[in-house]
C-alpha positions in Angstrom: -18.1 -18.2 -30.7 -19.7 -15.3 -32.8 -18.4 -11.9 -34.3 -20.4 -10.0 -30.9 -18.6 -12.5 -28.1 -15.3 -12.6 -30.0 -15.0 -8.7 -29.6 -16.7 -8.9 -26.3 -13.8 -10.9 -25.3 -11.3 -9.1 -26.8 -12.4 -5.7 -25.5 -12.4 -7.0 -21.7 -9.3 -8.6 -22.1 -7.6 -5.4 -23.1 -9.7 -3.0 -20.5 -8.6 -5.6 -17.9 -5.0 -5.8 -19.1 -4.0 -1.8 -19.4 -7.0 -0.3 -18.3 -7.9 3.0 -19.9 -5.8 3.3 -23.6 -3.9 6.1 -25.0 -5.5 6.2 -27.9 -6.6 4.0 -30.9 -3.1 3.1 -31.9 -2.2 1.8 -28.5 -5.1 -0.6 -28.8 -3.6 -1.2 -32.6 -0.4 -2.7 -31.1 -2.1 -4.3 -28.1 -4.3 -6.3 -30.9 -1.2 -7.1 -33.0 0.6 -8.3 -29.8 -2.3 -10.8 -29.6 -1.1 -12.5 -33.1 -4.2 -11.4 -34.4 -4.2 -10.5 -38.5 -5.7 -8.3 -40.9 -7.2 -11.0 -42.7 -8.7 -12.1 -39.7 -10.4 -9.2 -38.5 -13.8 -9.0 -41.1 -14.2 -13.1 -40.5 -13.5 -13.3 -36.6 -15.0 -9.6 -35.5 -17.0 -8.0 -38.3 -14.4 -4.9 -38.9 -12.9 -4.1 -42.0 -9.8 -3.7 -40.8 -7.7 -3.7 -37.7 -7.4 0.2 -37.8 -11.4 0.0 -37.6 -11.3 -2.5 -34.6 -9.0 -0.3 -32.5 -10.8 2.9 -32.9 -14.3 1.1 -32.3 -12.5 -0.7 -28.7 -11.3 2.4 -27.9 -14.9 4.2 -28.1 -16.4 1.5 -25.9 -13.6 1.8 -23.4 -14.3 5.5 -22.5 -17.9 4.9 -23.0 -18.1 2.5 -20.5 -16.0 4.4 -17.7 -17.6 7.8 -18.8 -14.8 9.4 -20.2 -15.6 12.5 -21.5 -13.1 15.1 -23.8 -11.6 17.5 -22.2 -12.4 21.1 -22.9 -10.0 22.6 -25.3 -10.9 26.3 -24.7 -8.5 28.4 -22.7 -10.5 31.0 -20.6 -8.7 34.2 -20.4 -6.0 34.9 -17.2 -7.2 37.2 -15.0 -7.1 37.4 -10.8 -10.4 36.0 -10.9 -9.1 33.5 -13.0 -5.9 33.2 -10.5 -7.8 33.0 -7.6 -10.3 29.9 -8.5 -7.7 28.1 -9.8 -5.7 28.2 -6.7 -9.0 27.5 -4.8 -9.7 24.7 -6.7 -5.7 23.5 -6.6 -6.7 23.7 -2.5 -9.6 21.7 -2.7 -8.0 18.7 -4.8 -5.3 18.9 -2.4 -6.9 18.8 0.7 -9.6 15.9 -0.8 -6.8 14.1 -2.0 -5.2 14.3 1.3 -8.2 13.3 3.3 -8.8 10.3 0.9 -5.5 9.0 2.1 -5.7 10.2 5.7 -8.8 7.9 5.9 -6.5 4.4 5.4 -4.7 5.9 8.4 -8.6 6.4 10.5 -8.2 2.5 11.9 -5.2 3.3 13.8 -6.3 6.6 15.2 -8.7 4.1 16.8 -6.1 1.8 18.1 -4.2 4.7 19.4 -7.6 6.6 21.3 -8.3 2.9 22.6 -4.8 2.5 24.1 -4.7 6.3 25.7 -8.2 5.3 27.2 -8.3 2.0 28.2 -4.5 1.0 28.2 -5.9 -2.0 25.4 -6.6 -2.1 21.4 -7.1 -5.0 19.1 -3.7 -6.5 19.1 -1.8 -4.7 22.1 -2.1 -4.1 25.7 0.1 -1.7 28.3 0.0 -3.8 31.2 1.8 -7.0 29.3 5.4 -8.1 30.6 8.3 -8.2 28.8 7.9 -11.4 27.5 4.2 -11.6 26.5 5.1 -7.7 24.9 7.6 -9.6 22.9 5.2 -13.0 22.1 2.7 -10.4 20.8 4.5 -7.9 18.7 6.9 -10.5 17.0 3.3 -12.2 15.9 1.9 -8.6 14.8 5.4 -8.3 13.0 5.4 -11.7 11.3 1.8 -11.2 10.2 2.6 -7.5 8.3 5.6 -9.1 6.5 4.2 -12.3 5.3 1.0 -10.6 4.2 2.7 -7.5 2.8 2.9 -9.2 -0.6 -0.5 -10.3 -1.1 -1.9 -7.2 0.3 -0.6 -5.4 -2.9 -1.3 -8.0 -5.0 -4.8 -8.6 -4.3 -5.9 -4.7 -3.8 -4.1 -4.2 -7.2 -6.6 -6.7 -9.2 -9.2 -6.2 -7.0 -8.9 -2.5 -8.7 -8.9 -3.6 -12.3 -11.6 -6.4 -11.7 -13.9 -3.5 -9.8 -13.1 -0.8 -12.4 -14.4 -2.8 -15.8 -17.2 -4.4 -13.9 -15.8 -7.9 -13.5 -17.0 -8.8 -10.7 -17.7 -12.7 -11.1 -13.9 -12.8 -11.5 -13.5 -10.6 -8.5 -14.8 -12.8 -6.4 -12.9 -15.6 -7.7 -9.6 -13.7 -7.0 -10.9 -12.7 -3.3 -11.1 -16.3 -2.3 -8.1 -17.8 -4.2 -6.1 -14.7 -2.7 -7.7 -15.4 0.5 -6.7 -19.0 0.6 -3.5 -18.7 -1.0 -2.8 -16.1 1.9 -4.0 -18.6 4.6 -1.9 -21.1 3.1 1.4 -18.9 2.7 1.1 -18.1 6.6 0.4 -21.4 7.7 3.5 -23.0 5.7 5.8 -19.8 7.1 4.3 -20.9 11.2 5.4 -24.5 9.9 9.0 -23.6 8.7 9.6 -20.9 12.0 8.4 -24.0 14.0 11.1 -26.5 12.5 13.6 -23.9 13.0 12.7 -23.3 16.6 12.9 -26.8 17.2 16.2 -27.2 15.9 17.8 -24.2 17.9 15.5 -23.7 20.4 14.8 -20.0 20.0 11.6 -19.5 22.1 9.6 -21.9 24.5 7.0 -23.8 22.4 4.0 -21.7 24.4 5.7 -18.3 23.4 6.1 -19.6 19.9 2.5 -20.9 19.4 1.0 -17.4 21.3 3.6 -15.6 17.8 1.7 -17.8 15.3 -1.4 -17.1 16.8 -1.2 -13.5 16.2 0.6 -14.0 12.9 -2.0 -15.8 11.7 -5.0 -13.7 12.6 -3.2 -10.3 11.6 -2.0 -11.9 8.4 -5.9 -12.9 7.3 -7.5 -9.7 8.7 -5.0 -7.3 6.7 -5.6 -9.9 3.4 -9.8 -8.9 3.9 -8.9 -5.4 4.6 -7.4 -5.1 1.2 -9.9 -4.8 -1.2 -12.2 -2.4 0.1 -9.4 0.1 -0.6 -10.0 -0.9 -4.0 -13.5 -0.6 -3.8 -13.5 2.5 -2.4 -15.3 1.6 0.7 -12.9 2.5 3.6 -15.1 3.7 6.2 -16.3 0.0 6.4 -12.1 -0.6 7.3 -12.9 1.8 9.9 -16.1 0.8 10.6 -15.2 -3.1 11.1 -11.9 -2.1 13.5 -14.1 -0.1 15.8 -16.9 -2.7 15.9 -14.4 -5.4 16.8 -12.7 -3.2 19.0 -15.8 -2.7 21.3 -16.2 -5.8 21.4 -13.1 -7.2 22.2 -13.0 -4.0 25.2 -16.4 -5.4 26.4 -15.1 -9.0 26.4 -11.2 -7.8 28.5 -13.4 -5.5 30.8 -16.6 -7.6 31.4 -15.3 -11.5 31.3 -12.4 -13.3 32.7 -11.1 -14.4 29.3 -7.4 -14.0 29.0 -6.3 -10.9 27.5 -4.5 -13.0 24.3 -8.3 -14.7 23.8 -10.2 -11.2 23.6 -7.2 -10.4 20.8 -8.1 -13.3 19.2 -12.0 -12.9 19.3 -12.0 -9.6 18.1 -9.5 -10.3 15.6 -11.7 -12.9 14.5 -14.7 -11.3 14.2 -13.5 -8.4 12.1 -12.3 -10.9 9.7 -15.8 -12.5 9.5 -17.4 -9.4 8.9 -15.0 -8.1 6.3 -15.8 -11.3 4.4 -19.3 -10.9 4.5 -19.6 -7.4 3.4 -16.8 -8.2 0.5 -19.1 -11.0 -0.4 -22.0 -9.2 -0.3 -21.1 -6.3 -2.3 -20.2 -8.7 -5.2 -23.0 -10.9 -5.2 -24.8 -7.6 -5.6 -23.1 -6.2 -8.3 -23.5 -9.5 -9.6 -27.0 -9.7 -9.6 -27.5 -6.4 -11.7 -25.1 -7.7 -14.4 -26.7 -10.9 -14.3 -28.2 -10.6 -18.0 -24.7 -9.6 -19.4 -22.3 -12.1 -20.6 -19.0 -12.7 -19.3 -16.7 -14.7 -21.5 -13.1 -13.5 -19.6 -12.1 -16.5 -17.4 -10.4 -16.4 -14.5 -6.7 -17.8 -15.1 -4.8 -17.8 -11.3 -1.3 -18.7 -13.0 -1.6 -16.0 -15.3 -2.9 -13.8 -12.4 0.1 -14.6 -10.2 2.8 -14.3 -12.8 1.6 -10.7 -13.9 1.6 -9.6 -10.1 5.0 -11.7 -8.7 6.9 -8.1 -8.8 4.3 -6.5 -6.2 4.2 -9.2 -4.2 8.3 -9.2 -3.5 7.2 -5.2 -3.4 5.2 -5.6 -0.9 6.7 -8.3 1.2 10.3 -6.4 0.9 8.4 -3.3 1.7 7.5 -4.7 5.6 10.7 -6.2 6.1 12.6 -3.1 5.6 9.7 -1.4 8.2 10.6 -3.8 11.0 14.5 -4.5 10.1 15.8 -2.0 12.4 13.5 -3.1 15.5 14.6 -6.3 15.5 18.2 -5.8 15.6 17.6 -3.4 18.4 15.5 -6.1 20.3 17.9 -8.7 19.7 20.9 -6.6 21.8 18.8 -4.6 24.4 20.3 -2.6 26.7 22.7 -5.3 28.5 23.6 -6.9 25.2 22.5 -10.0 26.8 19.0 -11.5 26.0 17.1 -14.6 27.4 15.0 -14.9 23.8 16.8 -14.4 20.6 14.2 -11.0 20.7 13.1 -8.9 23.7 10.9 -6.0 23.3 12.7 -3.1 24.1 10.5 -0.4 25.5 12.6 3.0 24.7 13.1 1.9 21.4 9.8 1.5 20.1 8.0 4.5 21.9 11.1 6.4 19.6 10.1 4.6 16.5 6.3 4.7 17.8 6.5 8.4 17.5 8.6 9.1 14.5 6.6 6.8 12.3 3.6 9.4 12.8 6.0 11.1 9.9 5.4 8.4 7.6 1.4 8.4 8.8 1.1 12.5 7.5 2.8 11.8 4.1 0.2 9.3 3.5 -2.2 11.6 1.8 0.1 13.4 0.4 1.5 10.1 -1.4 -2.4 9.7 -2.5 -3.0 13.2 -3.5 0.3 13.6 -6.0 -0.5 10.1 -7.5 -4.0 10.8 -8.3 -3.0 13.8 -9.9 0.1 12.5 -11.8 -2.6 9.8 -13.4 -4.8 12.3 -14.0 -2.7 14.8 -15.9 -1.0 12.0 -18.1 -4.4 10.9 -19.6 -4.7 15.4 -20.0 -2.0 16.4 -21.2 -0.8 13.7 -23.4 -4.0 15.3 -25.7 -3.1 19.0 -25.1 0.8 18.6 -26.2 1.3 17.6 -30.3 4.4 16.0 -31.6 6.4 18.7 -32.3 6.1 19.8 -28.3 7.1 16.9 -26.8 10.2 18.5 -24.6 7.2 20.8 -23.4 5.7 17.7 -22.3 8.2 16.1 -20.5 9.2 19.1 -18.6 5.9 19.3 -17.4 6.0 16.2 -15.8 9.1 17.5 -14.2 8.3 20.0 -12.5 5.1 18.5 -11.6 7.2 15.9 -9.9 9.1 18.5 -8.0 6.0 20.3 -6.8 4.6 17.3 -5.5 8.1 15.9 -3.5 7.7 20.2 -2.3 4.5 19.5 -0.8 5.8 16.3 0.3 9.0 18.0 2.6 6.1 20.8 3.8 3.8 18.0 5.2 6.9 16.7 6.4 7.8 20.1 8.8 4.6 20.3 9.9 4.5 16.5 10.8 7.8 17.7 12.6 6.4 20.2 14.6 3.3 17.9 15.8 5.7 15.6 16.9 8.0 17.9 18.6 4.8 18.8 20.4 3.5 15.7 21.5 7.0 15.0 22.9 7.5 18.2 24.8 4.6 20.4 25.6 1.9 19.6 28.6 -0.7 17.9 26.5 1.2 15.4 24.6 3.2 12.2 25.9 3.3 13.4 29.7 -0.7 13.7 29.7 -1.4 10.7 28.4 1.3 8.1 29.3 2.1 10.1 32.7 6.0 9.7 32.0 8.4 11.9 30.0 10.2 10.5 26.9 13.5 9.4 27.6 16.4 10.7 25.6 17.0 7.9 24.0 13.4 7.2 23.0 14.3 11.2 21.2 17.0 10.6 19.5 15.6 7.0 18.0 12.7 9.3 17.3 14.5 12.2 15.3 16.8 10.0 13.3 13.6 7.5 12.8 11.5 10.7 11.6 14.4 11.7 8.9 14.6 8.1 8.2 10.5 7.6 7.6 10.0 11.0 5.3 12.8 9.5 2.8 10.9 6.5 3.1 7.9 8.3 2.0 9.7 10.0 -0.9 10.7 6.6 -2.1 7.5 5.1 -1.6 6.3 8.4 -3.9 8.6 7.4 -6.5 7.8 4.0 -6.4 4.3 4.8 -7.4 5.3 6.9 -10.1 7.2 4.1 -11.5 4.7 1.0 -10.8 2.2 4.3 -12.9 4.8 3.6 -15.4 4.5 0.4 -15.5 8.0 -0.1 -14.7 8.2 -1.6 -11.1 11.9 -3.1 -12.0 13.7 0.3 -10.7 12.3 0.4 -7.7 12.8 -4.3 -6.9 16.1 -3.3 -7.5 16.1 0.3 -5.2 14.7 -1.9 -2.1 16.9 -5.0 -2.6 20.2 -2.7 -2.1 18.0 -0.4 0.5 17.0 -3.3 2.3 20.9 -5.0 2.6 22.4 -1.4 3.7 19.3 -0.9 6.7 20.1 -4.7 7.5 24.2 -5.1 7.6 24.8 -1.4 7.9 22.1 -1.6 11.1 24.1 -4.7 12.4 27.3 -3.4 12.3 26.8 -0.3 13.9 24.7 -1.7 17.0 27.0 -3.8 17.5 29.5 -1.3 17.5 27.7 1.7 19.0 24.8 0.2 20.6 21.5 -1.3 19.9 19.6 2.5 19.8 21.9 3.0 16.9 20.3 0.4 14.8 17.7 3.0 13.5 20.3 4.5 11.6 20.8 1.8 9.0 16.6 2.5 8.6 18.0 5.6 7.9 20.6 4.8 5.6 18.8 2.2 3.7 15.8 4.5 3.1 18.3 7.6 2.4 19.3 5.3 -0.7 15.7 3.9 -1.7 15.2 7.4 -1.8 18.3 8.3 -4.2 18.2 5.4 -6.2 14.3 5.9 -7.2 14.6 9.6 -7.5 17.4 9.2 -10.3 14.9 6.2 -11.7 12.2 8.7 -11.7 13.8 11.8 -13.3 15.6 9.5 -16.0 12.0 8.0 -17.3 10.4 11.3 -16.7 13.1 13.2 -19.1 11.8 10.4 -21.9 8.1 10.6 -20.4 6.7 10.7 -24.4 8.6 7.2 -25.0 8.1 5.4 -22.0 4.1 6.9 -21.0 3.6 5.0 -24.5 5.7 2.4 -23.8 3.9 1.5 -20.7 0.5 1.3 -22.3 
C-alpha cells in the first residue's frame, strides 16, 4: 500500500471514528492511540512528522464537510442588533422544532386514519378484547425488540452518510437488517417455548402476536436510516402510501382485517428497502472513481454500538412497563390471558403520551444547538477563560430544559382541551373520557415530560460521548417503574400502575440531570476527553 492510500486510510478511519476533530492535537492523540510512531510517519505517509500529519488530516476533514471559520468580529450591540438576534434565535428554534415534529408526521397519519375510518396500519376500533390484546401485545413486542437496533443502525448509518461511505453503508443496512430479522425471529422462538410450557395464550393468539411483532419490528429497522439521511418525508411518504392501500384493501375486499395489517405492513417495508437501496447505489455511482480502502468490520461495529442497543431496547421497555402491569390486573383483578387490553387505561396513556410527542422537537432543537455551540465556542474561549466556558454551557443547558417545561404547559393545555372542550375527544370518539382514563392521563403527562427531560440529558451525555451515566440512570429507572408499579397495583389498583412510570422517569430524570451538570461543570476536560 502506498504513502496516498496509507493516509487515505488513516484519515477515513478517524473521520469515521469521532467525526469532526477539535483541533490538530486531538487528531495527534488519536494517531498516537493507533501505535503509530514518529519514525514511521516520513516512510509510511510522506510527513515529516506526526505534528505535520495531524494538522494536514485535520485540513482535509473540514474541507471535506465544508467547514468554514467562524467570524471573529463582534458587531456592535444595538436594538437593531437585539432584535435580529432574537429573530434569528426564533427561526432556529422553530426550524429545529419542526425538523423534529416531522419524525412525529407518520403518526398524525395513524391518528387522522383512526378518527376517519375507525382503522390505521396496525390498529382497528371495532376489534374485541381479545384480538385488541393479540394485536397491541405484537405492536409492543416489535418496539421493544427493535428498540436497540433502531439506535444502533440510524447511529452509523449517520457516520457512514456523513463521510461519504456509502459502500459500507450499505453493507451495515443489510447486516443490520438481517441481524434484526434474526433477533425477532429467535425472541417469537423463545416466547413460543415459554407459552408452551405454561400455557399463557392459545397457540392462534400467540401466532396473530408474532405476526405483528415481526412485521413492526422490520418496518421500524427500514424506517431508521432515512432519519439519518435526512430524508423523512419519504417515512411519511411510505406510511401514507401503505396506509391507502391497506384502507382500500379492509374497505374494498373481504380480506380479514389482520391480512390488510399485514399487506400494508409489508409493502411499506418493501418500498423503504428499495428507496434505501436506491439512494446508495446512487451515491455509489458518483464516487465510483474514488477509492475506498476502509472495510467493513461487523464485530467491531457491534462492539462500538452494544451501549445504544441496551439504550435503546431499555428505552421501550420502560415505555410499555406500566401498561402491562395494568393489563395483567384489569378491573376485576381476574384475567382469562396473562394480558387483557384494558380500554380506560390506554385512552389515559393514549392521551398523555401526546406530552412526550410536543417535546420531540424541542429535544431536536436543544441538541442541534448544544453540538453546534461546542465546535463555536471551544474557538472563541482561550485557556485562561475556561470557567467562562463551562458556565456557558450551563446555562445553555438550563435555557434549553426552560424551553423544554414551556412546550410542556402548552402541550398541557392542548391536552386539557382535547379532553374537555366540544371539539376534542367527544367529537371524534362520540364518548367522554372517563375519570379514570384522566387521572391515568395527568399522572402519565407529569410522568412522560420527565421522561423527556431525561431523554434530553441522555443526548447530552451520548454528545459526550459518555453513554455510561445514563445505562446506569435507566437500569435503576426501569426497576423502580417495574416493582414500584407492581406493588402499588397490586395494592391500590391496576390504574395506579402509571405511577411507578412516574416514579421511574422522576429518577431517570434526577439521576441524568446531576450526570449532566457534574460533566458540564468540567465541560473543558471531558468535551476533549470525548474527542
Amino acid at each position: 500500500m502506498g504513502v496516498k492510500k496509507n493516509y487515505e486510510s488513516l484519515l477515513k478511519k478517524i473521520s469515521s471514528e469521532i467525526g469532526l476533530p477539535k483541533g490538530k492535537w486531538v487528531i495527534y492523540a488519536i494517531i498516537e492511540s493507533y501505535g503509530i510512531r514518529e519514525e514511521d510517519v516520513p516512510v509510511d505517509y510522506g510527513f515529516n512528522s506526526l505534528l505535520e500529519l495531524s494538522i494536514c488530516i485535520d485540513n482535509d476533514i473540514k474541507k471535506r464537510l465544508k467547514v468554514t471559520p467562524q467570524n471573529s468580529t463582534k458587531p456592535s450591540r444595538g436594538i437593531g442588533l437585539t432584535v435580529n438576534s432574537y429573530l434569528k434565535t426564533f427561526i432556529v428554534v422553530f426550524k429545529g422544532y419542526a425538523s423534529g415534529l416531522l419524525h412525529l408526521f407518520p403518526i398524525f397519519l395513524q391518528v387522522l386514519t383512526i378518527i376517519l375510518f375507525n382503522y390505521s396500519l396496525w390498529t382497528y376500533l371495532n376489534f374485541n378484547i381479545v384480538q385488541s390484546t393479540a394485536v397491541v401485545l405484537g405492536v409492543i413486542f416489535g418496539f421493544i425488540v427493535s428498540g436497540g437496533m433502531v439506535q444502533v443502525i440510524g447511529r452509523q448509518a449517520y457516520v457512514y452518510w456523513e463521510y461519504g461511505n456509502y459502500k459500507n453503508l450499505r453493507k451495515a443496512f443489510w447486516y443490520y437488517l438481517k441481524s434484526q430479522t434474526k433477533l425477532v425471529v429467535f425472541s417469537a422462538f423463545v416466547l413460543g417455548l415459554v407459552n408452551s410450557l405454561f400455557h399463557f395464550f392459545p397457540l392462534v393468539f400467540y401466532l396473530i402476536v408474532v405476526v405483528y411483532a415481526v412485521l413492526v419490528s422490520i418496518l421500524l429497522t427500514t424506517i431508521a436510516p432515512f432519519h439519518s439521511l435526512r430524508k423523512r418525508w419519504i417515512i411519511s411518504f411510505n406510511i401514507f402510501f401503505s396506509t391507502v392501500v391497506a384502507l382500500i384493501l379492509f374497505k374494498y375486499t373481504s380480506l380479514h382485517i389482520y391480512l390488510t395489517h399485514w399487506l400494508g405492513i409489508t409493502l411499506c417495508i418493501l418500498t423503504n428497502i428499495l428507496l434505501i437501496n436506491g439512494f446508495i447505489k446512487a451515491k455509489e455511482k458518483r464516487k465510483a472513481n474514488e477509492s475506498d480502502t476502509q472495510t467493513f468490520d461487523a464485530v467491531y461495529i457491534t462492539y462500538k454500538n452494544v451501549r445504544f442497543f441496551i439504550y435503546g431496547t431499555m428505552l421501550y421497555l420502560f415505555i410499555f412497563i406500566d401498561r402491562l402491569l395494568a393489563w395483567s390486573l384489569g378491573p376485576s383483578g381476574q384475567s382469562p390471558l396473562i394480558f387483557v387490553y384494558e380500554k380506560d387505561y390506554e385512552i389515559g396513556m393514549d392521551l398523555s403520551i401526546l406530552m412526550f410527542f410536543s417535546l420531540a422537537g424541542i429535544m431536536e432543537y436543544a441538541i442541534s444547538s448544544f453540538t453546534k455551540k461546542l465546535d463555536k465556542k471551544q474557538e472563541e474561549y482561550h485557556v485562561d477563560k475556561i470557567a467562562n466556558f463551562n458556565r456557558y454551557f450551563i446555562k445553555l443547558y438550563w435555557k434549553h430544559i426552560l424551553l423544554l417545561f414551556c412546550t410542556a404547559l402548552c402541550s398541557a393545555y392542548l391536552i386539557w382541551a382535547i379532553i374537555h372542550k366540544p371539539w376534542g375527544y367527544m367529537a371524534n370518539f362520540g364518548e367522554e373520557v372517563g375519570t379514570l382514563s384522566i387521572y391515568v392521563c395527568t399522572i402519565g403527562s407529569i410522568g412522560y415530560f420527565l421522561l423527556g427531560w431525561g431523554m434530553l440529558n441522555g443526548l447530552y451525555l451520548f454528545t459526550l460521548n459518555v453513554p455510561k451515566p445514563v445505562l446506569v440512570a435507566l437500569s435503576w429507572s426501569t426497576a423502580i417503574n417495574l416493582i414500584s408499579g407492581f406493588l402499588i397495583s397490586r395494592q391500590f389498583g391496576y390504574e395506579h400502575s402509571v405511577l411507578g412510570m412516574f416514579l421511574g422517569s422522576f429518577v431517570f430524570m434526577m439521576m441524568t440531570t446531576s450526570s449532566v451538570i457534574r460533566y458540564l461543570r468540567k465541560m473543558d476536560y471531558h468535551y476533549y476527553a470525548a474527542f
